[in-house]
C-alpha positions in Angstrom: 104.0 105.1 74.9 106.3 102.3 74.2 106.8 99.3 76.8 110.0 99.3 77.4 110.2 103.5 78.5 107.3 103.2 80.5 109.7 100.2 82.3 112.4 102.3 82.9 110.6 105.0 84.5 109.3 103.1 86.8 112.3 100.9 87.4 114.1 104.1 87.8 111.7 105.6 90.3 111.6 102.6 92.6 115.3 102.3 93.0 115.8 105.9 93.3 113.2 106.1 96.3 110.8 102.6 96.5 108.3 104.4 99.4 106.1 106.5 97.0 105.8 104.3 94.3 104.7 101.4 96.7 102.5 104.0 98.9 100.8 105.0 95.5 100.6 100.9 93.8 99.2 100.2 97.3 96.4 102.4 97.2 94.6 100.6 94.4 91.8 102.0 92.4 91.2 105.4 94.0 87.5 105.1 92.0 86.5 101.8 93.7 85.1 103.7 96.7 82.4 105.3 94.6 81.4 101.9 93.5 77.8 100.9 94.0 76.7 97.5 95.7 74.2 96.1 93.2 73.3 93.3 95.6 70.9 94.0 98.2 72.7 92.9 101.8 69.3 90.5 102.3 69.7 87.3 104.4 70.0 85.3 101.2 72.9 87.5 100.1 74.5 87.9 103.6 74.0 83.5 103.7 75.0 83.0 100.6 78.2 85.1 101.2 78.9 83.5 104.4 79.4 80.3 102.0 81.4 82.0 99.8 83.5 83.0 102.5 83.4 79.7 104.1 84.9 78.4 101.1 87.1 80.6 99.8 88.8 82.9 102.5 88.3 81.3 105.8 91.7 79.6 104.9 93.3 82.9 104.9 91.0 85.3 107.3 90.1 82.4 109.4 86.5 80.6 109.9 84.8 84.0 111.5 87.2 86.7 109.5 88.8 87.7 112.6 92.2 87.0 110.9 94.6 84.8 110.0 98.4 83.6 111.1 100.1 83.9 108.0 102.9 81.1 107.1 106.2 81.6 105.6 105.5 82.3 102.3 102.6 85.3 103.2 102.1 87.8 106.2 99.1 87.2 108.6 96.0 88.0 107.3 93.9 91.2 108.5 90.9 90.8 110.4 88.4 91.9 108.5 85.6 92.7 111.4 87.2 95.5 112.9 86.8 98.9 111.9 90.4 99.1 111.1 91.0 98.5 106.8 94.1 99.4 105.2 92.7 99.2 101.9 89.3 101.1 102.4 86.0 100.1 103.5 83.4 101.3 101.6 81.5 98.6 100.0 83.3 99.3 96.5 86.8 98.8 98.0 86.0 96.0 99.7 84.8 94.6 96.2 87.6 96.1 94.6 90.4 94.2 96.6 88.2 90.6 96.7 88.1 90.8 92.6 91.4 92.3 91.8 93.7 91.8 95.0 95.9 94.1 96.6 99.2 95.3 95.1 102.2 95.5 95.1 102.7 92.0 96.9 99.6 90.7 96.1 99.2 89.0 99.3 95.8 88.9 99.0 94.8 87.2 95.3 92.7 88.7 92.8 89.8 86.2 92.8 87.9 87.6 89.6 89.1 84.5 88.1 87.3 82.2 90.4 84.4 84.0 91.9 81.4 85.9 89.9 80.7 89.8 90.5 77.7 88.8 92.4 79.9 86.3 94.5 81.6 89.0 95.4 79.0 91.5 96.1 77.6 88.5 98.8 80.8 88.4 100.8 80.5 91.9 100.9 77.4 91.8 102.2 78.3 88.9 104.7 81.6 91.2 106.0 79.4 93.8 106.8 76.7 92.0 108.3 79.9 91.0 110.6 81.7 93.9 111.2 81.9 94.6 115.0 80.2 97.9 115.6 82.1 100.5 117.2 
């Protein structure tokens, strides 16, 4: 399908009626949730995430991932040890929106740039070992 058609389309639809086309850019890889966590969540991973995260996303989701205050150029970040998670919570789409962001705004980064699969896998890991239980 050629470029510039498959522009207009979606130009078109977002202008006619923005809400779907966000709702449905928003949701991301629908397949991430079946995604498998090749990484066993062992203390090494779970400490080694917990570095990771120290390093990486504390700035954003603050030292203990209980959220951020934003600034003026992005929203507050989520607090990420609740059982509340816009973006799904399975282990895949936790993985899913660490590597490749989340969309439209991109608010949160893609970070498969910066940090390895297994990187990834080990902040998993470390969220979870977090997560306050209900």
């Amino acid at each position: 399908m050629n470029t510039r058609l498959v522009f207009t389309i979606v130009a078109a639809l977002t202008l006619s009626s923005p809400a779907p086309f966000l709702v449905l850019l928003a949701q991301g890889n629908p397949g991430a949730a079946q995604l498998t966590n090749p990484v066993t969540a062992s203390a090494e991973s779970t400490a080694a995430g917990k570095q990771i995260f120290a390093r990486n996303c504390a700035t954003c989701h603050g030292i203990n991932a209980e959220g951020g205050p934003g600034n003026d150029l992005i929203p507050p970040a989520p607090d990420l040890t609740d059982d509340k998670w816009d973006h799904g919570s399975s282990d895949g789409d936790i993985f899913n929106n660490i590597r490749n962001g989340v969309p439209p705004e991109f608010n949160m980064i893609p970070w498969k740039d910066k940090l390895t699969d297994t990187d990834v896998w080990n902040v998993v890991n470390y969220l979870k070992s977090i997560a306050k239980k209900k």
